[in-house]
C-alpha positions in Angstrom: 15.0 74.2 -19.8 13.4 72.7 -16.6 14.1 69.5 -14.7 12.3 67.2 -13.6 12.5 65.9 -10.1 10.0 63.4 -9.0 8.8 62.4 -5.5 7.5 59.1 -4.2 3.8 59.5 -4.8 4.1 57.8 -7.8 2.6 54.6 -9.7 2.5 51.1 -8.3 1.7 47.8 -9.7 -0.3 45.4 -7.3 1.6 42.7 -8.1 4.9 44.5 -8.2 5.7 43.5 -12.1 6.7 46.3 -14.6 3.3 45.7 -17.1 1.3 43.6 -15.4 -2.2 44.5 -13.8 -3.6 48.2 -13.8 -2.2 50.9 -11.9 -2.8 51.5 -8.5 -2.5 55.1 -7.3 -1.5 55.6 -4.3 -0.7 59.1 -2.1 2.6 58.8 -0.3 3.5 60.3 3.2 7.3 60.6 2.4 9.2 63.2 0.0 13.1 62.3 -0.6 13.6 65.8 -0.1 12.2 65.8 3.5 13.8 62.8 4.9 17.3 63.4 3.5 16.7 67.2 5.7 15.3 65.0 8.7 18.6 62.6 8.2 21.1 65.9 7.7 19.7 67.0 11.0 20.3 64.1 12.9 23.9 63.8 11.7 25.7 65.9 14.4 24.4 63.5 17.4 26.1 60.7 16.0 28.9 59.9 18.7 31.9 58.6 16.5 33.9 61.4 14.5 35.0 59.4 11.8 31.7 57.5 11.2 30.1 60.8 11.7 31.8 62.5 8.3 31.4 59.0 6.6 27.8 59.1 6.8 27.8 63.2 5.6 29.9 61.5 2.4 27.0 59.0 1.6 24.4 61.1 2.1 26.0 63.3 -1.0 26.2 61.0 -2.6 22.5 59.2 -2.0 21.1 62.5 -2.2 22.3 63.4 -6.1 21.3 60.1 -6.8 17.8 60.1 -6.3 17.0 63.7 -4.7 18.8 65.9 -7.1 18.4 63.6 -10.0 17.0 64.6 -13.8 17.0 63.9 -17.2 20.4 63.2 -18.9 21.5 65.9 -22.0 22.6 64.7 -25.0 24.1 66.4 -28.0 23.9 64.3 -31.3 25.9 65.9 -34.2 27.2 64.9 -37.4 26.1 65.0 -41.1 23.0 64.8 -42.4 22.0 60.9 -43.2 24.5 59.8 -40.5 21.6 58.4 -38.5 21.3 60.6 -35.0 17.6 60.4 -35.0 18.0 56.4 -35.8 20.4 56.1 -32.9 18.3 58.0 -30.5 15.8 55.7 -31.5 17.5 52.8 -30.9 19.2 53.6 -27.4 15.8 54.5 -26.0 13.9 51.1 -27.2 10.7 53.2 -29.2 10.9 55.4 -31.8 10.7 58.5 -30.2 12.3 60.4 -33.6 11.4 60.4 -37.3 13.4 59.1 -39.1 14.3 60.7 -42.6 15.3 58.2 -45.7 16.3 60.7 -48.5 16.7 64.2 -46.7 17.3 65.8 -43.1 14.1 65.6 -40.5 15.8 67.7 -37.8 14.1 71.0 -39.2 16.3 73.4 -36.4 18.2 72.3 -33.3 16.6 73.2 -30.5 17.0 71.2 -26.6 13.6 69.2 -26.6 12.2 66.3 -24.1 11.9 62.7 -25.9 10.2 60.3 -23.8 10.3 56.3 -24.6 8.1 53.2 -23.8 9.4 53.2 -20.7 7.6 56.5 -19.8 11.2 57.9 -19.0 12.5 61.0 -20.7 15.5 62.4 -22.1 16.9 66.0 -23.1 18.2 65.4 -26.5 19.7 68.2 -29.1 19.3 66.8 -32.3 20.9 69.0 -34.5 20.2 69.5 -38.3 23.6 67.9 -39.8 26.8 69.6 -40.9 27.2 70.3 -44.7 23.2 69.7 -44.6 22.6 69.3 -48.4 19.2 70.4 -48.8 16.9 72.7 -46.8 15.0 70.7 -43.9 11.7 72.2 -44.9 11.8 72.3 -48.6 14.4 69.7 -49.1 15.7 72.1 -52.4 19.4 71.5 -52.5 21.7 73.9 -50.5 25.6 74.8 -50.9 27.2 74.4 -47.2 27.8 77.9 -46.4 31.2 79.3 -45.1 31.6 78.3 -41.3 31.2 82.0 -39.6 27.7 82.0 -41.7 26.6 78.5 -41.0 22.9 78.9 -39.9 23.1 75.4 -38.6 26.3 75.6 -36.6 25.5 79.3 -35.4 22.7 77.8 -33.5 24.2 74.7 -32.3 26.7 77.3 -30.3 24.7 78.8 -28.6 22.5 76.1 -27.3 25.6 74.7 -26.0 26.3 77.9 -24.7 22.8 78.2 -23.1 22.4 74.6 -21.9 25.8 72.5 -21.9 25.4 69.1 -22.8 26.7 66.4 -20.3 28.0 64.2 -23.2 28.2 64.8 -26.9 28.0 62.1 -29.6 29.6 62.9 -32.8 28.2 60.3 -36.0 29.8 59.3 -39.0 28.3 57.3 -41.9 30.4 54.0 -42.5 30.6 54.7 -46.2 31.5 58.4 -45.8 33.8 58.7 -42.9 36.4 59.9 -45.1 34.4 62.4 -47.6 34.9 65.7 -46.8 35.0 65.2 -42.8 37.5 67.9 -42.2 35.0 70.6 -42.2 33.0 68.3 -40.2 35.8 68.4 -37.8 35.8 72.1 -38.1 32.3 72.9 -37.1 32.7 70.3 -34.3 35.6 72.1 -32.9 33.6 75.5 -33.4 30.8 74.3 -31.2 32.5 72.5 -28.4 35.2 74.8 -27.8 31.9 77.7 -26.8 31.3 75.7 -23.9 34.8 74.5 -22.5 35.1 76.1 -18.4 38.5 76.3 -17.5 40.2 72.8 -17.5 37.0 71.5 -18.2 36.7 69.5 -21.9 33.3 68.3 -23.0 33.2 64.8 -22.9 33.0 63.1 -26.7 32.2 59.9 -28.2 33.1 59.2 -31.6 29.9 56.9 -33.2 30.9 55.2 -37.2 26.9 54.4 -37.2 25.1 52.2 -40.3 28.0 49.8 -40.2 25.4 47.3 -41.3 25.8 48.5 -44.2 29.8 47.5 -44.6 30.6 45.2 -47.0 30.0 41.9 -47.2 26.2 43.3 -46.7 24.6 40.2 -45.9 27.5 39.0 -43.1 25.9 39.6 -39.8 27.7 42.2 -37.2 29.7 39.5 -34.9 28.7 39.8 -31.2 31.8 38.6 -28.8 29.7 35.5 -27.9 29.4 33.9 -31.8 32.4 32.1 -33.9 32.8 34.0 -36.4 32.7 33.4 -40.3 35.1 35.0 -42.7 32.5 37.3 -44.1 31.8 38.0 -40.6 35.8 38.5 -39.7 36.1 40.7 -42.9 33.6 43.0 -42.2 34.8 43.5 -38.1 37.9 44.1 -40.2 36.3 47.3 -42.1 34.7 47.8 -39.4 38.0 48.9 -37.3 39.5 50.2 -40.1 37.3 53.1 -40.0 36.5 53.2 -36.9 40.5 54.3 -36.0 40.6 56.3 -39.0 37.8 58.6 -37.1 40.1 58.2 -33.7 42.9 59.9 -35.9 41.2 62.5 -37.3 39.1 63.1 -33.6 42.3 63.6 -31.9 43.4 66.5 -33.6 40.1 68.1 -32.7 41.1 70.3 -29.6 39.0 71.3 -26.5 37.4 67.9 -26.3 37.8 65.1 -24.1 37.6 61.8 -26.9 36.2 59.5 -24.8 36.6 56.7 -27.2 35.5 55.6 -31.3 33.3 52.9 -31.7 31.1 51.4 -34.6 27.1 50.7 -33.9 24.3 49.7 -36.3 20.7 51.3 -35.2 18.7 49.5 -37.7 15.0 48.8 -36.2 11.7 48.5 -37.9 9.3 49.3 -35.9 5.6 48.5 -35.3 3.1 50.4 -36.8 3.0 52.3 -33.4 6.5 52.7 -33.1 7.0 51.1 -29.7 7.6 47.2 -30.9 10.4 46.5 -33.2 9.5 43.8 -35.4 13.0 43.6 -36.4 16.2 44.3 -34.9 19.6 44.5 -36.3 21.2 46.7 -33.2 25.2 46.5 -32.7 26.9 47.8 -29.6 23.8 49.8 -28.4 24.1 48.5 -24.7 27.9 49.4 -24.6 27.1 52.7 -25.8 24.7 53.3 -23.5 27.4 52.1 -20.6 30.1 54.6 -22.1 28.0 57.4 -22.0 26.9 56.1 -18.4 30.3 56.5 -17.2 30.7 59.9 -18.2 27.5 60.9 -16.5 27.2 63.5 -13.7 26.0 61.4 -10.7 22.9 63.4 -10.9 22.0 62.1 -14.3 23.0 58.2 -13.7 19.2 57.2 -12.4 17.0 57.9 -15.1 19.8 57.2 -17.7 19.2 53.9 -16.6 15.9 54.1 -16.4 15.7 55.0 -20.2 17.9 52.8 -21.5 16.8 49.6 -19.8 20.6 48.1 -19.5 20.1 45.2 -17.2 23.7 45.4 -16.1 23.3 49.4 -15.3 20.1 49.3 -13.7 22.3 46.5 -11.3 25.0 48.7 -10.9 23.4 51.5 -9.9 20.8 49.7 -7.3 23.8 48.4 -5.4 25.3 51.8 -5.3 22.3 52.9 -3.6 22.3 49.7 -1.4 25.9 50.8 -0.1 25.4 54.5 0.1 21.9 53.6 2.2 23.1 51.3 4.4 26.4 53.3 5.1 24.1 55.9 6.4 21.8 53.8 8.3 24.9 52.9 10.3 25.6 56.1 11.2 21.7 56.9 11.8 21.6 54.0 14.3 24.3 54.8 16.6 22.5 57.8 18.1 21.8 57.7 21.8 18.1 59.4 21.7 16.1 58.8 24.1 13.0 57.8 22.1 14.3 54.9 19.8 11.5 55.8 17.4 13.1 59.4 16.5 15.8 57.6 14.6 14.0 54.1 14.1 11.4 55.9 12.0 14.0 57.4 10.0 15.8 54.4 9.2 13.0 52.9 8.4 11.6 55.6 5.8 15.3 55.6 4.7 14.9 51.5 3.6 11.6 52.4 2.2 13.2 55.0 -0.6 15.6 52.7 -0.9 13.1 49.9 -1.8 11.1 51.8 -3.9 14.0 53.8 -5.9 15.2 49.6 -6.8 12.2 49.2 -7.7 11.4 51.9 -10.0 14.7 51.3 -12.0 12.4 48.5 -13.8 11.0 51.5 -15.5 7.8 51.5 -14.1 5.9 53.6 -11.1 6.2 52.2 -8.0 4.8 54.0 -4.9 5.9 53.1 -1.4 4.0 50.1 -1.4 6.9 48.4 -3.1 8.3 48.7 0.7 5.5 46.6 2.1 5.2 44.6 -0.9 9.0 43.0 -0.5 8.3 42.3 3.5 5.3 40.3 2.5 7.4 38.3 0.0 9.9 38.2 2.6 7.4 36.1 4.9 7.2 38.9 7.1 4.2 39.4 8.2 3.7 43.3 8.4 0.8 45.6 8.4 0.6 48.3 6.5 -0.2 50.7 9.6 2.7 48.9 12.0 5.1 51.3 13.8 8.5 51.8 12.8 9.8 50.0 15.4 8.0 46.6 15.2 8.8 46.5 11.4 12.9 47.0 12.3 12.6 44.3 15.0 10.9 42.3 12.5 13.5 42.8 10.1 16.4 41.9 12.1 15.1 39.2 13.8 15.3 37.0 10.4 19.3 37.5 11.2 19.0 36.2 14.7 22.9 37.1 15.6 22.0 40.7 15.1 20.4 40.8 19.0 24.0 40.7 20.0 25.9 43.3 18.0 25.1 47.9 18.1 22.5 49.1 16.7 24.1 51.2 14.3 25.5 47.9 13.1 21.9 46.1 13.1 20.6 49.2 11.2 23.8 48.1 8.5 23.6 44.9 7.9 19.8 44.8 8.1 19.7 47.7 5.7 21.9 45.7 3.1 20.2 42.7 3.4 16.7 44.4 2.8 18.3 46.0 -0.8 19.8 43.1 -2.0 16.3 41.3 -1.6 14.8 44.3 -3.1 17.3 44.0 -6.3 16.5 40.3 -6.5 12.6 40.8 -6.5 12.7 44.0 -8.7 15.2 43.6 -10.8 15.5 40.0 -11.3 12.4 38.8 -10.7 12.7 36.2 -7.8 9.3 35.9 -6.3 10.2 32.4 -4.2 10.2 33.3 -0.2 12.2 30.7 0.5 14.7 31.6 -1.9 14.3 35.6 -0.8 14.8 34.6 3.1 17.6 32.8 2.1 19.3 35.3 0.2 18.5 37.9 3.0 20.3 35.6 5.5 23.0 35.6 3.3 23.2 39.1 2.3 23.2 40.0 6.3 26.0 37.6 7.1 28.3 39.5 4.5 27.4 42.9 5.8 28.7 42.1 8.8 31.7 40.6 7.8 32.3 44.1 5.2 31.8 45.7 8.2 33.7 44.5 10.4 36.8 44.9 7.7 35.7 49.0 6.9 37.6 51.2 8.8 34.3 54.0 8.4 32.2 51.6 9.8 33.7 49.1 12.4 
């Protein structure tokens, strides 16, 4: 299965909103790839030790962020009618699966790409379901065969064999959770303990799905933020009834890491195009999609976010980038080179993936434009073809105590600054200079103070 590792020379909106306006395309100069070799090169020259191998640390970590990133995997298993290809649906925002009333739709499992409204993919194993009882194709009923001559489960092993899944989500039907789920257990156990690597255990979330449909039916799923009635209070009561009966049985299953039980509803209809719901009964969908975030390799965290559309993870991961950028740039801007612009152009490349990477966690294409986009709305006044130099200077001199501190500590604090102004445009859609200046200001006076308190950096 190949992954997919985009560049820079991507989409960008003219007027910087996700849906608005036509696409621009636009050819860009700089390839993540490059600039994280030009950076890696430069790394040796930077005079403090400590500093030096802090700045080796970030850029790991900013380079399987965004350089090495691709699709997440995800294994959904369970029995048929348990609702994986509803769930799938429902995390990603479209419906990107068919979904099957009366008999299985998942005709064999097999690793595929699902891609959602946001134009972001994902690798997804939907599996046909344990105890599957009738054939996909013909839907004629089927007796669930012994579990050495499971058609179903044979193949599910060896995809996880071929192509390990980073997480895998094992469904339960409300209603069912205690019919016959010890052989469910079984095959589960059968298939996960193929791909276990030494100390290794597979990381698994335990889903009770359609818990819509617990009784009292017509009683709402209670959200944390909502008083609750007593139809409401008895079905949260059902609810976790059988959510830790699953945690029981789960934690007998060996080879697995449980990660933890919880109950969702997926219930959507959708548009006749299947990309607007017209109705929406979703439970626990965005704290889903943060679990299985958590449990992500760092690789996969980026366009995880980028498919599911969690404000509070797209957040989280544009100020890790912030951090791990700037933490470089300090490093970066120490070097004593001889022609400023050696370094100074990296830097400033460096802020301009930065920029654009905030930006295209909104879930559209944004080129490097983006970059020149947010200096405009800064009030900076910044041609497109200006040096590297003259844009830095520019930059800094909106902080006007920077002129008497290092340059590595310039590059910093003006490299913070810049992302959290890029967060507020992109992400939360400030488009006020005044109020983007002033935040920049801001931003800039606590870098410096963070600095001057981290031992890697002051």
């Amino acid at each position: 299965m190949a992954t997919r590792t985009a560049g820079m020379d991507d989409e960008v909106r003219g007027d910087g909103v996700q849906g608005q306006g036509e696409p621009e395309h636009e050819e860009s100069t700089t390839d993540p790839r490059e600039e994280v070799q030009r950076i890696d090169a430069l790394i040796d020259q930077i005079p403090n030790r400590a500093l030096r191998e802090h700045v080796r640390k970030v850029l790991r970590e900013f380079q399987q962020l965004v350089v090495e990133r691709r699709v997440p995997r995800l294994a959904v298993v369970g029995r048929r009618g348990a609702g994986k290809s509803s769930l799938i649906n429902a995390i990603m925002g479209s419906q990107v699966r068919e979904v099957g009333t009366t008999r299985s739709m998942t005709k064999k499992a097999v690793w595929t790409t699902v891609r959602g409204s946001s134009g972001v993919d994902l690798e997804l194993l939907d599996t046909r379901g344990f105890q599957e009882g009738a054939d996909a194709e013909s839907g004629t009923a089927a007796e669930a065969p012994p579990l050495g001559e499971d058609e179903a489960l044979i193949e599910l092993r060896s995809l996880f064999q071929q192509e390990p899944p980073d997480v895998v989500l094992f469904l339960v039907k409300a209603k069912e959770a205690d019919a016959a789920i010890q052989r469910d257990l079984q095959a589960l156990q059968e298939v996960v303990a193929s791909v276990r690597s030494g100390t290794h255990l597979v990381p698994l979330i335990g889903l009770v799905t359609q818990c819509d449909e617990m009784d009292p039916k017509r009683s709402p799923l209670k959200t944390r933020d909502t008083a609750a009635s007593d139809g409401e209070r008895l079905k949260a009561q059902r609810v976790e009834e059988v959510v830790q009966m699953v945690r029981g049985r789960l934690d007998a299953v060996e080879g697995v890491e449980i990660v933890d039980v919880m109950g969702v509803s997926s219930y959507v209809e959708w548009s006749e195009g299947g990309d607007t719901m017209t109705y929406d009964e979703r439970w626990n969908i965005d704290r889903l999609a943060a679990l299985i975030f958590q449990h992500l390799p760092d690789q996969a965290l980026y366009e995880w976010v980028r498919a599911t559309r969690v404000q509070a993870l797209r957040l989280k991961v544009a100020r890790r980038l912030v951090w791990v950028t700037a933490g470089i740039a300090a490093g970066v801007g120490t070097i004593p080179i001889p022609v400023p612009l050696v370094h100074t152009g990296a830097l400033t490349a460096l802020q301009a993936m930065m920029v654009v990477f905030i930006a295209k966690l909104r879930g559209a294409d944004f080129g490097t434009r983006a970059y020149m986009e947010l200096l405009t709305a800064l009030g900076l006044n910044v041609a497109a073809g200006l040096v590297a130099r003259e844009t830095f200077r520019l930059l800094a001199s909106v902080v006007p105590f920077l002129g008497n501190v290092i340059s590595g500590g310039i590059a910093y604090v003006v490299t913070r600054a810049l992302g959290d102004a890029a967060i507020l445009y992109f992400l939360q859609d400030e488009r006020d200079p005044t109020v983007l200046r002033a935040a920049f200001h801001a931003s800039a006076l606590k870098a410096k103070r963070d600095a001057d308190e981290d031992p890697n950096l002051a």
